[in-house]
N, C-alpha and C positions, 0 to 999 in steps of 0.2 A: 315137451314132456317126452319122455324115455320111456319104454315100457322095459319093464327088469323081474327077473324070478328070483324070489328070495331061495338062497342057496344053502345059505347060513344064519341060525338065529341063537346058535349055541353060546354060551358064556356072556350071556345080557347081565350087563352092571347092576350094582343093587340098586344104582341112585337116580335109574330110570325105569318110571312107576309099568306093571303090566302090559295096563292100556295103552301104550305108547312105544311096545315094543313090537318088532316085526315077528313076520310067522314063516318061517321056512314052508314053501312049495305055493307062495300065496303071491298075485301079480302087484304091484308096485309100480308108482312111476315117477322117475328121477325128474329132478323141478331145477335143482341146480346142484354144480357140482364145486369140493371145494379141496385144498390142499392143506394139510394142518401141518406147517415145519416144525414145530414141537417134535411130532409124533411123527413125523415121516411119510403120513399115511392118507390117501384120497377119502373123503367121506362126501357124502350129497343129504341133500334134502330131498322128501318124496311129498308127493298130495297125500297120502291117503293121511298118515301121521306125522304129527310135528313134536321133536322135543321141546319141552320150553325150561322155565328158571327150574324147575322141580327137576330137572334133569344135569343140573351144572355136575362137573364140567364138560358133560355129554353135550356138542351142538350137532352132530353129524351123524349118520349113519355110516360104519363103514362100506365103502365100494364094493369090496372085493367079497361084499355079502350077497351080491346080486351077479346073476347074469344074465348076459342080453343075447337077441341071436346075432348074425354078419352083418344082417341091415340095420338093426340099432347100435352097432358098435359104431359107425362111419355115424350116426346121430350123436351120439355120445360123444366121440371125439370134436366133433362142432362144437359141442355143449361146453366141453373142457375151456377150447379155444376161447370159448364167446364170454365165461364163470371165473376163468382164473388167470393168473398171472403167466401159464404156462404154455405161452406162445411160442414158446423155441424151445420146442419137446420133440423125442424119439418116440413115435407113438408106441414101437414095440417093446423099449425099455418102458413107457408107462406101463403095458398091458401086464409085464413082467412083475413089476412093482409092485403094483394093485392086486397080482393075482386075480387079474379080471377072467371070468370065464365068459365064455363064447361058446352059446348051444346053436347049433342046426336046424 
């Protein structure tokens, strides 16, 4: 598990219920992480909440809604490694991508 700061909780879908939504400046921990080629865009799963069928076609959280500090990015990029397809990646175009932030 990742620990990550919700950074961003703005523009939650309607078709996932409150309860189930994150809270900007609230800690979270990333459980896995995933890539949606549809959409282009990194999303993970956290402990604390889970979307489930009440949430289709919501399965993810976006990524680039969290940030981590220096020493959980290098966790994080494990995580990538060990969760997804994207074993022959530029970690700095992911971070790019992702719009991943990285606090001190």
């Amino acid at each position: 598990m990742i620990e990550a700061l919700c950074i961003d909780s703005s523009n939650k879908p309607k078709e996932i219920p409150l309860g189930k939504w994150i809270q900007k400046g609230y800690i979270y921990h990333i459980t896995h992480v995933y890539y949606h080629k549809e959409q282009g865009i990194q999303g993970c799963d956290l402990k604390e909440v889970h979307l489930g069928e009440e949430s289709k076609p919501y399965e993810t959280y976006r990524l680039n809604r969290f940030a981590v500090t220096k020493d959980n990015l290098l966790k994080l990029i494990e995580m990538i490694k060990d969760c997804s397809e994207l074993n022959d990646f530029d970690v700095q175009e992911l971070i790019k991508e992702s719009e991943l932030v990285v606090k001190d």
